[in-house]
GUGU-641423 format. One record per residue (C-alpha): y, z, x. Coordinates in pm, whole numbers, plus 50000, padded with zeros to 5 digits. Last residue first. Layout:
BEGIN
YZX...
END
This chain:
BEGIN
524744817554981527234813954715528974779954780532724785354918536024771554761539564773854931542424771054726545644764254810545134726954799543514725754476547024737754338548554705554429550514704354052552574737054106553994742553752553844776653913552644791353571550974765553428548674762953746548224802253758547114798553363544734767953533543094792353732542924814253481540564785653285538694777653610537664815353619536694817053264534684784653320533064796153589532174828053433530804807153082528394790853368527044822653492526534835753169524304807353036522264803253385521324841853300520704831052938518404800553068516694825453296516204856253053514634825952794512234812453071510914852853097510874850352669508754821852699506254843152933505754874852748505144856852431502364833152535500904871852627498174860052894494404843852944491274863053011490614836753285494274842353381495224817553742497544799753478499194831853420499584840353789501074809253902503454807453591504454845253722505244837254059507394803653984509384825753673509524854653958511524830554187513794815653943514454850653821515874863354136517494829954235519104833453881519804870753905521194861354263523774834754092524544864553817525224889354130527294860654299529134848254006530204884353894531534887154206534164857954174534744872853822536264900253943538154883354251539714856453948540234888153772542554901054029544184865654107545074860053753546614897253769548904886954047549464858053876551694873153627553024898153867554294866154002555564853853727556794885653632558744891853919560534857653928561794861353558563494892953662564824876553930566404848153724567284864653449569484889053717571034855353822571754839753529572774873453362575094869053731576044831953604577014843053286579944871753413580754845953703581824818953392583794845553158585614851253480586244816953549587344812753151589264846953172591394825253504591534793453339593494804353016597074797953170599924799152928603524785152919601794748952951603464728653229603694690553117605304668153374606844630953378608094615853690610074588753781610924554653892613124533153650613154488653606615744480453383615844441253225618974428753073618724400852752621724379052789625294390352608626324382352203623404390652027621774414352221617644418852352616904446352582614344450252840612284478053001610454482453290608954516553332607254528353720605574563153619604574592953810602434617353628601944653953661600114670353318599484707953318595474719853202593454704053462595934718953745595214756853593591854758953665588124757253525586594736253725585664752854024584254779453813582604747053626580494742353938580124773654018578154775853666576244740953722575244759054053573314788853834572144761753597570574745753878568954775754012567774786653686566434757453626564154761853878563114795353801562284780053427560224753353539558354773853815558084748954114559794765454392559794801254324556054800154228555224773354494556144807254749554134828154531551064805554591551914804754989551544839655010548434840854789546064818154947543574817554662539924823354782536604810254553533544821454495530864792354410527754788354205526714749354188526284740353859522244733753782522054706353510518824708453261518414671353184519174657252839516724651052596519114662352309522544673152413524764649952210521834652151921522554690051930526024685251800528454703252098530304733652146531024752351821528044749051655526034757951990527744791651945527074795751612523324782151615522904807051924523994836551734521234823651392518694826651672519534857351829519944874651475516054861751368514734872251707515874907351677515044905451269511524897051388511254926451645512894951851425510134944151211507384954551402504964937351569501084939251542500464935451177498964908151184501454890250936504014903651191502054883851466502734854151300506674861951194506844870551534505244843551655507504819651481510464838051603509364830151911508664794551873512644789651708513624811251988512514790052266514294758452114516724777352066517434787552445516544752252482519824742152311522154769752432521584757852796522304721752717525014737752530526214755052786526024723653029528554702552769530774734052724531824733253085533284698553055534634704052705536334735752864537694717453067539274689552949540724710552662542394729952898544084698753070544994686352746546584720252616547984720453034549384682452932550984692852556552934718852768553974693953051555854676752812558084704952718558614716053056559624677753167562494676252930563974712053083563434702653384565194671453341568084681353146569064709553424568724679453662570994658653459573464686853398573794694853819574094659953882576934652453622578614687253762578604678454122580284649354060582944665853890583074693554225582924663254441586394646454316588324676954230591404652754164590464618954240588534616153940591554615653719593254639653519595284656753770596714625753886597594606553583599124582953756601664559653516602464524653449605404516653151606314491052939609234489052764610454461952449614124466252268615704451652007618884452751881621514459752126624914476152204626944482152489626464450452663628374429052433631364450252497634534439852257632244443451980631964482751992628744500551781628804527451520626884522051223627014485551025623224492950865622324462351027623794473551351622124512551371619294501551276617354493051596614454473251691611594486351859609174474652158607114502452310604454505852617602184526852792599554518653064597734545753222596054550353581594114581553595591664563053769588284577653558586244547153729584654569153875583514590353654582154559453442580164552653763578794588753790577774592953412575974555653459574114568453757573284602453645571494575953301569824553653585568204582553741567134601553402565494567753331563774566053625562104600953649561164594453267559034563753383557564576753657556534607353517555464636153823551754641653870550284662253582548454637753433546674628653756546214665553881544034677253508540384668753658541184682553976541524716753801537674721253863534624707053690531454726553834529374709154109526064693854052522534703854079519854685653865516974705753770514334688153769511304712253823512584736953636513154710053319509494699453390507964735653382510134742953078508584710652922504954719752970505814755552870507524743152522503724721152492501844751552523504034777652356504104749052032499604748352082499944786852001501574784551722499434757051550496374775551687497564805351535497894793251211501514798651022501114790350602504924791450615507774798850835510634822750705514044815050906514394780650726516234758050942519674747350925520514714251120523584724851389526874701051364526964694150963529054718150861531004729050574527984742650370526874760050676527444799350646526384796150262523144787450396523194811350662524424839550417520964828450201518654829750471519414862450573519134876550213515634859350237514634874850533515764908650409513824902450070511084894350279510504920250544510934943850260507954931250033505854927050379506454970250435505574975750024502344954650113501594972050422502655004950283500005000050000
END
């Protein structure tokens, strides 16, 4: 009776399970659902799966192709400097410079009026001809000195340069955040394709066990908690593997080996790209000269006019010949009121927040990548215990297949695929570290901006 009552409960969880998983995958298509209950089970059926999933662990072992782990090389092409935007934000400083230049100050000004005063029969003397006219025409060429390029010639120059580069940075920080999301994406696609590989013939390996189980359950010589064990690790890998690859993109594929490697950052010269490549630091700096640049700028001779003029002008009588004067002079506009001085110091006050920003910013960059570097070194010797786990477990898989197929009494089937299953997890684990550790590599790489970051690094196999 507790047999029956214990079978009863084995089900109804089971079929609970089943249910959730169901309703788990009605969106998806990526992982087949299986049932979790097995029917009619024979021991020769189950037995002759452990014989055939040996066959092909054996194989996979035995092939294992070794290659080298994706690294940030895979992102360095699309994060090389823009050609195309480069030139354009050339040839746009070099338009703003020649229009400077061509800022002269020269002006032409002219008039031509007729007066009233005659036709309206005011005030005018008829013995002189030349003391009354009625028309007149003027033109006039002035300097406007302290509005032209001549005046503060560098410091204007300086200031189109300045605002194009500020521009730039700015432009090229917002593109270069779609490229790091691409860059990421790269990656972890990369290191997701040999995970899943993994993933798939850890499943395979549960899908046998948990057939045993179930078999040996019916025997009564497991437990439940074993099943239900088996049951969870199976429906964890169909999650995982659902969110990697489709199992047809991994099907018959070989089992790939990634090489294990620690790897050494050379710090001082990574904090010294930091300060020189850091999109933000850098503009910084240029805004910081833009802001001396308008100091200089900002002073009372842009504000007064000073303009020496030649005028010509002719007038047209009725009784005498049209006269022509030609005047030299000056004209000059002092304003009663000289803002330049709060303006410059309005200017120093935002350059030093500029300044202070700046350092600020600088410090937690760096401590930023300080703590890259830390768990880079943490996960660095995570890879060498996991790598001698796998060595480790390589080794005793070899020992043990020996020793089972030299069994005349013959060996727990179960025993054995779940020692292949601790190796593929332990080749699992090491490969999600490398990725991890590529993936704050690549943080360090968004936060210098510093695009030859392969050359800092130097990258040793595991031995």
């Amino acid at each position: 009776m507790r047999t029956l009552h214990k079978h009863i409960t084995l089900y109804i969880i089971l079929f609970s399970l089943f249910s959730a998983r169901v309703t788990a995958q009605t969106d998806t298509t990526t992982v087949p659902v299986k049932m979790l209950v097995y029917e009619n089970l024979k021991n020769e059926d189950v037995l002759k799966q452990f014989e055939q999933r040996f066959a092909e662990m054996d194989e996979l072992l035995e092939n294992t192709v070794v290659v080298k782990g994706p690294n940030l090389a895979l992102g360095e092409d699309a994060l090389a400097p823009d050609a195309v935007i480069d030139s354009l934000y050339k040839e746009k400083e070099a338009w703003e410079t020649k229009a400077f230049r061509r800022r002269t100050g020269l002006e032409l000004a002219g008039q031509a009026y007729g007066r009233l005063d005659k036709a309206a029969s005011l005030s005018h003397d008829d013995d002189d001809p030349y003391s009354s006219y009625f028309a007149k025409f003027q033109a006039e060429v002035g300097w406007n000195f302290f509005n032209s390029a001549f005046y503060q010639r560098n410091a204007g120059l300086a200031k189109i340069r300045y605002a194009n580069e500020l521009e730039h940075i700015k432009a090229s920080k917002d593109k270069n955040k779609a490229v790091y999301e691409a860059a990421e994406n790269l990656l972890t696609l990369e290191y997701n394709y040999y995970i899943a590989i993994v993933l798939h013939h850890e499943l395979k390996n549960i899908d046998i066990l948990n057939q045993a189980y179930q078999y040996t359950l019916e025997q009564d010589k497991v437990s439940n908690e074993k099943l239900l064990e088996t049951i969870n690790d199976k429906m964890q890998l169909e999650y995982t593997l659902a969110q990697t690859y489709d199992i047809q993109d991994v099907e018959g594929e070989p089992l790939y080996m990634l090489t294990p490697t620690v790897i050494a950052i050379d710090s001082t010269r990574l904090f010294e790209e930091v300060d020189k490549y850091n999109p933000d630091l850098r503009a910084s700096y240029v805004e910081e000269n833009l802001l001396n640049t308008e100091k200089k700028l900002s002073n009372y001779g842009h504000q007064m006019r000073l303009s020496p003029f030649l005028r010509a002008s002719t007038y047209l009588r009725d009784n005498a010949a049209p006269s022509t004067n030609v005047d030299l002079g000056v004209k000059f506009t002092f304003p009663l009121y000289d803002e330049s001085a709060p303006k410059r110091r309005a200017l120093e006050a935002e350059r030093q927040l500029v300044v202070e920003g700046r350092e600020a910013l600088g410090e937690q960059m760096k401590s930023y990548c300080r703590l890259r570097l830390d768990r880079i070194n943490r996960i660095n010797k995570a890879i060498r215990t996991e790598a001698f786990h796998i060595e480790q477990l390589g080794k005793f898989v070899g020992l043990r297949k020996n020793a089972y197929l030299n069994q005349p009494q013959g060996y727990n089937y179960i025993l054995r695929l779940e020692e292949y299953n601790e190796y593929l997890k332990s080749m699992e684990r090491m490969y999600k570290l490398m990725l991890n550790r590529t993936l704050a590599l690549l943080d360090i790489q968004k936060t210098t901006n510093y695009n030859q970051l392969q050359s800092l690094i130097i990258e040793t196999p595991v031995k």
